[in-house]
N, C-alpha and C positions, 0 to 999 in steps of 0.2 A: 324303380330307380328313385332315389333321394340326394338331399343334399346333406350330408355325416357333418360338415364342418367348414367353415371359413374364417382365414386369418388373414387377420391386416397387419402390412408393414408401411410403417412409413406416411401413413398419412393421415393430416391432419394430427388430430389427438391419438390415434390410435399407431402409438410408434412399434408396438407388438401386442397384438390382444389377440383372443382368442373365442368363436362364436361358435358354440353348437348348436345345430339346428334340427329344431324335435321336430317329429314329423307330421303334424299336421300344422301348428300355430306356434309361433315362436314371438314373444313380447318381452321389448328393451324396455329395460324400466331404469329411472337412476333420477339422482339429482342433475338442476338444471348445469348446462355446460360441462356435461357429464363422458359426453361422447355418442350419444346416441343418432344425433344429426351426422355426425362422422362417418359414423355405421353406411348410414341409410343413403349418402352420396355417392359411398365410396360404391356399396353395390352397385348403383345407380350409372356411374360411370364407368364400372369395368365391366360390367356385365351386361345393363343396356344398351348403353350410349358408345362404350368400348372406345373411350378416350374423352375429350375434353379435357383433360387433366392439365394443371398449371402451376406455378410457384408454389400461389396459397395453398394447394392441397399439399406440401411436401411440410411434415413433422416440424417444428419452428426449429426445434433445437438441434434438428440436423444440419443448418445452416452454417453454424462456425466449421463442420470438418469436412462438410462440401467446398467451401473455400477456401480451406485448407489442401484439398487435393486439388481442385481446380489453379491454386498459386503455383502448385509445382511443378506444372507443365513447362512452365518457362526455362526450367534445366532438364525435362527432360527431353529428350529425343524422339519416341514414341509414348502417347500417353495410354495407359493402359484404364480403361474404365469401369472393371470391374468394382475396383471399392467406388465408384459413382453413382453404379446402377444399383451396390446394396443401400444407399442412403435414397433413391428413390422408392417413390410408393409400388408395391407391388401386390399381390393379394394370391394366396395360395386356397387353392378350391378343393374341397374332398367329396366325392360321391361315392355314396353307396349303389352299386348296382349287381343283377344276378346276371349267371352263365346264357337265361335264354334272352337276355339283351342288348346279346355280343353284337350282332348289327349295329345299333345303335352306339357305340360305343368303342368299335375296332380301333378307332382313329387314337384314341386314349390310352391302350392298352399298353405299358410300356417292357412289356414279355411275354414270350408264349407260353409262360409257365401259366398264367393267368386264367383263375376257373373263378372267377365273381366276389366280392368284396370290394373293399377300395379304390380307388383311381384317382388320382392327383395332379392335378394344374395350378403351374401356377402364371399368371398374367401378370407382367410388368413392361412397365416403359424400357424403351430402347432406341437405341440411333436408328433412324432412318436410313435406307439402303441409300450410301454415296454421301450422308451428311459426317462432315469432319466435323464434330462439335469443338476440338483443340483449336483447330487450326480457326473456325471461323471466329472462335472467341479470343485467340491470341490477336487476331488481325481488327475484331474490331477496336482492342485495346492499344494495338500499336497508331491504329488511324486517331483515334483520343490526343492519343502522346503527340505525335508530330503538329495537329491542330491546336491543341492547348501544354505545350511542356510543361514539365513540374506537377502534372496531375492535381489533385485536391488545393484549393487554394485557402486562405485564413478565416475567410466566409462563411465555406462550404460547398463553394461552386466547384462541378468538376463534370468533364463530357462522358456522355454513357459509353460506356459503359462503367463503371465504377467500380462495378465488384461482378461478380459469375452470376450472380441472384439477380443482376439488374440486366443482364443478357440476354436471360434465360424471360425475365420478363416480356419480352417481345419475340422471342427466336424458339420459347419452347415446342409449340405445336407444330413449328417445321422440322423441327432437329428429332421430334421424339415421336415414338408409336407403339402401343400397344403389340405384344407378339407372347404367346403364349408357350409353355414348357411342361413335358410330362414330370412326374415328379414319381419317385420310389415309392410303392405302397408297403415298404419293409422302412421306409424313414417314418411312418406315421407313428406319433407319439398320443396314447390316451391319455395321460396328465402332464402337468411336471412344466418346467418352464416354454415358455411361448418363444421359440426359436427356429427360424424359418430351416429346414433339412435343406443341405446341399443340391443342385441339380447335377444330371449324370454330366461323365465329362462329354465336348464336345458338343453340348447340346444346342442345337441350332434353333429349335421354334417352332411351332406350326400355324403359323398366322392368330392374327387379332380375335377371331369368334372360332377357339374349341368346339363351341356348345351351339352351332347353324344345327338344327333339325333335333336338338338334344332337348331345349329348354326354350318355351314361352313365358316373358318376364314383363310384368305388366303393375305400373303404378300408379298412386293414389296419392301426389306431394302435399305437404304443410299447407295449409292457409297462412301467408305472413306478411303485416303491414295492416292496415285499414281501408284496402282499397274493397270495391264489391267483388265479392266472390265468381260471379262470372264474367271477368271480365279479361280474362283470357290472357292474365300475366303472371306469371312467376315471382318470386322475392327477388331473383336477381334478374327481373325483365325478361327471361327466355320465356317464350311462351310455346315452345316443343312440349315442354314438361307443365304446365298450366292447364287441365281441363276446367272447362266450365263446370259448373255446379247446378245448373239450369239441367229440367230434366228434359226440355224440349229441344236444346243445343245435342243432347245427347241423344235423343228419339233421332233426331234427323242423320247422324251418327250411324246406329244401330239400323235405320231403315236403306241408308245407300251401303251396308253390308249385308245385311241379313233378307229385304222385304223388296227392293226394288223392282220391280214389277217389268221393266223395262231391261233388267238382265234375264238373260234368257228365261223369256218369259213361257207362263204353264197356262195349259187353257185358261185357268182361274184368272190369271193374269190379262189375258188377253182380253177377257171380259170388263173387266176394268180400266184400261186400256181403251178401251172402243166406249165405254160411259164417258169416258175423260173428253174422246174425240168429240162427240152428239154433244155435249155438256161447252166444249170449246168453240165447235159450228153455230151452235146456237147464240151462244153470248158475241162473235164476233157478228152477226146480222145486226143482233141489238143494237153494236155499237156502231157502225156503219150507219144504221138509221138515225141514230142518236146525234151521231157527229155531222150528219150531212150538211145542216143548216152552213154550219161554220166553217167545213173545210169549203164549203162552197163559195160562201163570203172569202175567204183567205185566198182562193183559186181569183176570185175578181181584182184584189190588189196586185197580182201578176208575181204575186210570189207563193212558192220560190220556183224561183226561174232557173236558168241553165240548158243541160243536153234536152233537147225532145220534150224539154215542159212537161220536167215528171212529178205526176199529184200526188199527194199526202193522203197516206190511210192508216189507220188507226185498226189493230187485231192483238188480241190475246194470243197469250201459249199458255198454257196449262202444265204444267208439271208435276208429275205424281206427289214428288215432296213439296211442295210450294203451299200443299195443306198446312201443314205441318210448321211452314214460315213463319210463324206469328203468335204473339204473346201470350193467345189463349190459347196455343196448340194442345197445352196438359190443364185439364180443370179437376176442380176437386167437387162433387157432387156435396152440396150441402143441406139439403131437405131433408133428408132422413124418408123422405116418402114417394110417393111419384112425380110429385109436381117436377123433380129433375132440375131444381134452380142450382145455377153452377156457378163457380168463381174461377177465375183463375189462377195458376198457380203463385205469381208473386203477392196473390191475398192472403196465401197459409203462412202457418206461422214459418217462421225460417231454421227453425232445429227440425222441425218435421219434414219441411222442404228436403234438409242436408241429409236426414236420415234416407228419405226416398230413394235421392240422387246418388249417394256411394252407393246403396245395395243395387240401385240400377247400373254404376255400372261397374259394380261384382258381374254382375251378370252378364254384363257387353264383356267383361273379360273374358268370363268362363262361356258364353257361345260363338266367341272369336276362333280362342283356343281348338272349340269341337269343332269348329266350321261347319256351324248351324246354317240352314234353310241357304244359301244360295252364296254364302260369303267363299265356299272353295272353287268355286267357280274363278273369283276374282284372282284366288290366291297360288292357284297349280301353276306349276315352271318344269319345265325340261327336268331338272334335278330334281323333283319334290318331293322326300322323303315322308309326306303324311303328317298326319298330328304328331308334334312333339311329346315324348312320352313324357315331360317334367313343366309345371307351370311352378311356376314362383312369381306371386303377388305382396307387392311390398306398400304400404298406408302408413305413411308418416302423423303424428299425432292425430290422429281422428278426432278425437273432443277440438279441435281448433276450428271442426265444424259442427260439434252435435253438443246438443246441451245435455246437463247432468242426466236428465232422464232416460234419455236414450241411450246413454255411451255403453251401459251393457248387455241394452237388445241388440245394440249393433255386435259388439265383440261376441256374445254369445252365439250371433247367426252367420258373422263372417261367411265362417269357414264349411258351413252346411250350403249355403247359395251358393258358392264356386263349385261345390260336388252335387249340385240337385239337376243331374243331367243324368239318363237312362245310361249309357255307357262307361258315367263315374263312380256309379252306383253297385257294382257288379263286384262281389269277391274278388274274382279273380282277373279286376283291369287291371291294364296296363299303365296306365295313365296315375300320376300322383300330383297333389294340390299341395304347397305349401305355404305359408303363409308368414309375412316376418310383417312386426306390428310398433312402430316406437311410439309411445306415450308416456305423457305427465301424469294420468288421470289417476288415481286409486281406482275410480269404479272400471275403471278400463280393465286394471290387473287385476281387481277384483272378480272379475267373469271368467279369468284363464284356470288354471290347473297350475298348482305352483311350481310344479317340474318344471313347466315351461315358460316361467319366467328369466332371463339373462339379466341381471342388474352388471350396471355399467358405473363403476365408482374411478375418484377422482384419486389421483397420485399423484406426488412427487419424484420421481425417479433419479437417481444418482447421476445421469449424465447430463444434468443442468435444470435449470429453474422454470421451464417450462411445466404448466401440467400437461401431464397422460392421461392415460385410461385403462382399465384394466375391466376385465370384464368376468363375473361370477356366474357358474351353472347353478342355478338350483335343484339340478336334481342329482338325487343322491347324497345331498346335503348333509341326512340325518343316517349315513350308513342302513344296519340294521338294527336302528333303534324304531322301529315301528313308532312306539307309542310314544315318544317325542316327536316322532312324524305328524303323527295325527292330530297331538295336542296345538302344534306350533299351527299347522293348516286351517284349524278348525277356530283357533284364534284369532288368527289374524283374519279367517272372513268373516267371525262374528263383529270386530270392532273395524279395523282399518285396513290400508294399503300403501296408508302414507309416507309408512318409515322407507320406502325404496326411491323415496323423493325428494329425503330429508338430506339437511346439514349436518343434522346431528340428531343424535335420541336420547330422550329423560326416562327413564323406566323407575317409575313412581308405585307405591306403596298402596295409595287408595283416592278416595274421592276428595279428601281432604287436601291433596298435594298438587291432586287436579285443577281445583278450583284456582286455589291461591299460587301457584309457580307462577303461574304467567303475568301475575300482576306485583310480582316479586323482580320479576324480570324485567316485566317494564322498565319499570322505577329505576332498577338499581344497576341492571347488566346491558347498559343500552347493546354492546355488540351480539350478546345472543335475540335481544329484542329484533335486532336486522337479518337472523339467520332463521331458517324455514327450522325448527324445530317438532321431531317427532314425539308425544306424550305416550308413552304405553304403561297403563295401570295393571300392573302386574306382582300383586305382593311376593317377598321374598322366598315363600317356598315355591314359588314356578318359574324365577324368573330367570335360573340357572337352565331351563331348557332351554331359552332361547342363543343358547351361548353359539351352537354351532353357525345360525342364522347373522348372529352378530358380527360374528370372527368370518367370516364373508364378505358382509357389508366394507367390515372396515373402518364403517362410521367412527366420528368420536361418540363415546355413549358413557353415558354417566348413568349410574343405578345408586340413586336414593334410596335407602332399605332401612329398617329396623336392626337393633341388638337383638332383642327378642331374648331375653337373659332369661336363663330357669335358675332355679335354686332348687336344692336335695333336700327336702323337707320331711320331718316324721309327725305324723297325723293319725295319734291314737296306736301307735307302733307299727305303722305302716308307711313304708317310705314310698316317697311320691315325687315327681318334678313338679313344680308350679311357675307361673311367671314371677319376674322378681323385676323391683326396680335394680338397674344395673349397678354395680358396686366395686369397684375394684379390690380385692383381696380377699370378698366371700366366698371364693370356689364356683364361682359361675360359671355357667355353659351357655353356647347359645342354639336360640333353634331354630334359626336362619340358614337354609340351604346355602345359598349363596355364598355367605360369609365361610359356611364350613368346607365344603365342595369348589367352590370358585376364585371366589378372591374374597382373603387374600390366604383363603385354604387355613381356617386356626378355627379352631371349637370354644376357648378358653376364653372367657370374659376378660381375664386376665391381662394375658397372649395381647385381644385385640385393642388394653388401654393400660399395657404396658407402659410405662414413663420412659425417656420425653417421646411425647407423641409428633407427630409427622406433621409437619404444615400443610401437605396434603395429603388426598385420599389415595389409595391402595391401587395401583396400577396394572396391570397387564403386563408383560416385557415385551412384547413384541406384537401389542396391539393398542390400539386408544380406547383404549376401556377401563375405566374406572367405577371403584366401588364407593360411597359415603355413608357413614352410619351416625349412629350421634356418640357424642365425645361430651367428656366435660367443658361447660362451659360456668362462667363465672356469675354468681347470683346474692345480691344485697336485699337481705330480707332482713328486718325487726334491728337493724343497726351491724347486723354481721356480711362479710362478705365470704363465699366458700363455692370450690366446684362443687356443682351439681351434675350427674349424667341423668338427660331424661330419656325417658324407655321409649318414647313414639315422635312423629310428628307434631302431634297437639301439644304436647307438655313441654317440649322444645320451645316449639312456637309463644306459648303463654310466657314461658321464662323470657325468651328474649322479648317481650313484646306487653309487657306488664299494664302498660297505660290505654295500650287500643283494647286490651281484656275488658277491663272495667271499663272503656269510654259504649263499648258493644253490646254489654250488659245493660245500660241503661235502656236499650230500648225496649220496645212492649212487646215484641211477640223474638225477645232473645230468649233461646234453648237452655233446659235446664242445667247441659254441661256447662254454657258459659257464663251463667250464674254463679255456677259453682266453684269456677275456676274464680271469677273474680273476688267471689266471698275469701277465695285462698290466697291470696294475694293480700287482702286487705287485714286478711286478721293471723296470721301463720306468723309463728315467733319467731322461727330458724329458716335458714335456705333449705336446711334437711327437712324439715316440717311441710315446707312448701312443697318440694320434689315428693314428698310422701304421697299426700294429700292429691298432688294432680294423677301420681299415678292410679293409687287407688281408683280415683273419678273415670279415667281413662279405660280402666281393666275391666268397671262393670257398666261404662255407656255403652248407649249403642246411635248413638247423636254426632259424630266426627262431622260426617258433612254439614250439619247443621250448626256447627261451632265455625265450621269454614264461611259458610254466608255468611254469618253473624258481624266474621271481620267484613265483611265489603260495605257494611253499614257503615263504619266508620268516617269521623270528617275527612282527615287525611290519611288515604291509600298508602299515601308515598313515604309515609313515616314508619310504614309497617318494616321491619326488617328481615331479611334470614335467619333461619341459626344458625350458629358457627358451624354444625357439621353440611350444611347445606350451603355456604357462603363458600368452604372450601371446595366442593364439587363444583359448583357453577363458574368459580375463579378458573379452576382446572381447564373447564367445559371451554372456557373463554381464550385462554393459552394453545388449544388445540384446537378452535377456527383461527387461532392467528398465524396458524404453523406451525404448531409444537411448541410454542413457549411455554414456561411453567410446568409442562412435564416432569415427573420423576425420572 
């Protein structure tokens, strides 16, 4: 048995999104304020906690047509609350399970047609048996009225209730409760839009917890604020959901489940047990001797007095765990040899600490679950159906405890510590482990398998200005394009992880673009300067694979790319392609995948500097992806002025940026290209001459990045400019973090 799929409605960010869950480790990745935390509450409260739900968890922008039906009450007769309960949160569950774990699972079945496959619940709030949510909110509103008449006054003052939202603020958790619903395994939809299936008619419920004896669900919350980590509070003060981080808080934990010696205890026990007792006998004589003097004096002051002039004594209790009480209960051996010199544990460092502490208690979860060494003693009832065949463990950003180093021993071992139990171990258990993971980290995503990564991007949605959340599978991404599979996989874990956390993404040409964007951007585009930008160095013949990954994302994404112009040349009566400086009306071609294949799909040098050109770059229709190449731009050389298009980034760069060439040049260990360029600059008769001359230099270096540092020599960074075809991408780039402005 697994979990195929969970969808959220209605809450929070997530007004319909859709999660699938791979089965063994499943990681939410996205930019911040993504929806990822939405994710992880929402399980949190419908599946563990099976309520707490309140205002703030209801979608913002379902609020105007919540109040909207809530006003009508007033004419109607009977309110009927069906469109009420579709605006609240609700979450629709899918499991996969087989025929021989029909026990398990009878309760679910919603026909006896039923031989294994899917099964569907869905959990939402609902009135409480005997709460009149009309009437008691019509009545608190009339009590308002008659108290204060004319409602709202020129202020702002007005008695609560005010509106259904400020009712429901104090009245929610009496008026509403969780109550579950089988759902159609013929309404299950594998793609296609995120739209909750009907429930059958008449459906009445089957109480708050479906899943008593189905699923063990156990977590691992955020670290948030700057309070100490073991200090036993949550972000919003609940400390239900707060474990300490301390590994000795959790030993003492583990040992009143699993080791207590004093639950039905085993001869072993009993031996230990009777040391405690001899160990306890002895120390209380001690102190009896010890104390005599004194209690004896304090017996001569006549106190304390009262019934029968009863005397003061002084004795120990001993308690198994009471070892365990105290700061150095966990030490970390630090000799390296025998001498055994120990420190205790808040001497180590504290990412080591945290790494310890979550896999310790992986482990309290996963010998809970088995009802390891004496813990099912505690746990058997009249009804006890045995270990639940399904554990679901959920760890909200884990790096908010482990520092860079570790974040992918942890992710890497998660999921092997939850199954490193004899019984989980087995082909043919019963038992399944899964695992849902939300992080900011790259190195976090970077340890998973990319199928099982979920990115959670930001939208805009038609039914108001609130943002959503939409949620992307990555697997299956690349169809049966294998080797765009492989390419994209093997890419992105040689360089980064970062583009699933970005605002946006620059897919850049070479080192050259690397170096200098971001100090380009500084200077000039303060609003991308403030937005988490992803750099991916992917020149133009690869970077059309990433298309499918991209058109996912969503991102805005701007691709800075070459012309890359050929010209049909005959070479001794051999015709040949060669590069060419770009030219408009030579019959050029270009040999830029991207530009031919992608955007904006034209081969023809021609085609893509056809007159009048575009104020911006080449668009997507029905994505934020833009392509920028270079164009002509305008150059005053030896008293002439004339476009020139230059063929790369460097020769762009040099043209629009004449004076930091030559100021760069001057120094003593500047590159022969920038020598070069500057020599062209100073003595080139034409702008034509100029454009020659840098491409040439360009077609036989092999110096770009080295022309790139060159410029950071310079006095003033800040005078360095774009080129036009890169000033229109970033413009773009800027338009689409502010909403789509300046879009085509």
């Amino acid at each position: 048995m697994k979990f195929a799929r969970i969808e959220f409605f209605n809450y929070r960010k997530l007004r319909g999104a859709r999660l699938d869950i791979a089965d063994k480790q499943t990681l939410l990745v996205g930019a911040n304020n993504s929806g990822k935390t939405s994710a992880m509450k929402a399980l949190r409260k419908f599946l563990k906690d099976r309520g707490g739900i309140d205002t703030r968890d209801v979608t913002a922008s379902n609020w105007a047509e919540i109040e909207k039906i809530a006003g009508a009450w007033t004419q109607e007769v009977e309110a009927d609350l069906t469109p009420l309960l579709a605006q609240l949160p609700f979450l629709d569950v899918w499991l996969d399970a087989g025929p021989s774990e029909l026990h398990h699972v009878a309760h679910l079945i919603p026909t006896l047609t039923w031989t294994g496959g899917l099964l569907g619940v869905r959990l939402r709030l609902e009135p409480k048996k005997g709460a009149d949510i009309k009437a008691g909110y019509l009545a608190a509103r009339q009590a308002a009225d008659v108290l204060h008449p004319g409602g709202r006054t020129a202020n702002g003052f007005a008695l609560w209730p005010r509106n259904f939202r400020e009712f429901l603020d104090k009245r929610m958790k009496d008026l509403f409760e969780l109550n579950a619903h089988l759902l159609d395994p013929e309404s299950y939809t594998a793609s296609g839009p995120v739209a909750p299936p009907p429930l059958p008619p008449l459906s009445e419920g089957i109480g708050p917890n479906p899943f008593a004896g189905l699923l063990h669900i156990c977590e691992i919350s955020a670290q948030r604020g700057f309070s100490d980590a073991g200090d036993g509070k949550s972000d919003d003060g609940d400390t239900a959901h707060a474990a300490s981080r301390k590994i000795a808080s959790q030993i003492q934990s583990y040992f009143h489940k699993h080791i207590d010696p004093e639950t039905d205890p085993t001869p072993d026990d009993v031996k230990a047990l009777m040391a405690i007792h001899d160990a306890e006998t002895t120390f209380n004589a001690r102190l009896k001797n010890g104390f005599a003097n004194a209690l004896t004096e304090l017996e001569e002051l006549g106190y304390p007095g009262g019934l029968n002039n009863p005397k003061l004594s002084i004795a120990t209790q001993i308690k198994p765990v009471d070892g365990l009480d105290h700061p150095a209960a966990v030490q970390y051996d630090i000799s390296g040899d025998a001498s055994g010199m120990r420190l205790p544990e808040s001497y180590n460092g504290l990412g080591f600490q945290n790494l310890i502490s979550m896999v310790f208690q992986l482990m309290r979860f996963r010998d809970d679950w088995m009802q390891v060494g004496k813990f099912k003693s505690q746990v058997v009832t009249p009804d006890d159906r045995g270990i639940e065949p399904l554990q679901l463990v959920l760890i909200e950003e884990p790096e908010a405890h482990l520092h860079v180093q570790v974040q992918q021993v942890f992710m890497a071992k998660a999921h092997k510590v939850l199954r490193n139990h004899e019984d989980l171990k087995k082909e043919d258990t019963a038992f399944t482990t899964q695992l849902v993971v939300s992080t900011h980290s790259g190195h976090i995503a970077h340890a998973a398998a990319f199928e099982e990564l979920r990115y959670f991007k930001r939208e805009l949605p038609d039914h108001g200005v609130v943002p959503t959340a939409a949620v992307a599978n990555m697997t299956g991404l690349f169809g049966e394009d294998a080797l765009t599979h492989r390419f994209v996989t093997r890419y992105l874990l040689s360089t980064h992880f970062d583009l699933f956390f970005a605002d946006a993404i620059i897919v850049i040409e070479g080192a050259a673009e690397r170096i200098l964007l971001p100090h380009l951007i500084q200077h000039h585009y303060p609003d991308l300067a403030a937005a988490y930008l992803s750099f991916l160095e992917l020149g133009g013949s690869h970077a059309h694979r990433l298309r499918p990954l991209m058109e996912a994302l969503g991102l805005p994404t701007l691709i800075i790319t070459d012309l890359d112009a050929v010209a049909v040349v005959d070479k001794g009566g051999k015709i040949v392609k060669e590069s060419a400086l770009p030219c408009y009306g030579a019959a050029q071609t270009t040999a830029n995948h991207v530009l031919k294949a992608w955007l904006p799909k034209l081969a023809e040098i021609d085609s893509l500097l056809a007159p009048p050109l575009k104020d911006l770059c080449h668009t997507a229709p029905d994505c934020p992806i833009a392509v920028s190449y270079q164009t002509p731009q305008s150059v005053t050389q030896g008293g002439q002025t004339q476009d020139i298009t230059p063929s790369t980034f460097e020769d762009a760069l040099a043209l629009a940026n004449a004076e930091a060439v030559k100021e760069a040049a001057e120094a003593a260990l500047a590159c022969r290209m920038t020598r070069a360029f500057a020599e062209f600059i100073s003595t080139a008769p034409t702008p034509e001459d100029l454009g020659k001359a840098l491409f040439d230099n360009v077609r036989k270096s092999s110096e770009k990045a080295a022309f790139a540092l060159d410029l950071l020599y310079v006095k003033d960074i800040k005078a360095l400019c774009a080129p036009p075809y890169i000033d229109t991408g970033l413009t773009w780039l800027v338009g689409q973090l502010k909403g789509g402005e300046g879009a085509v």
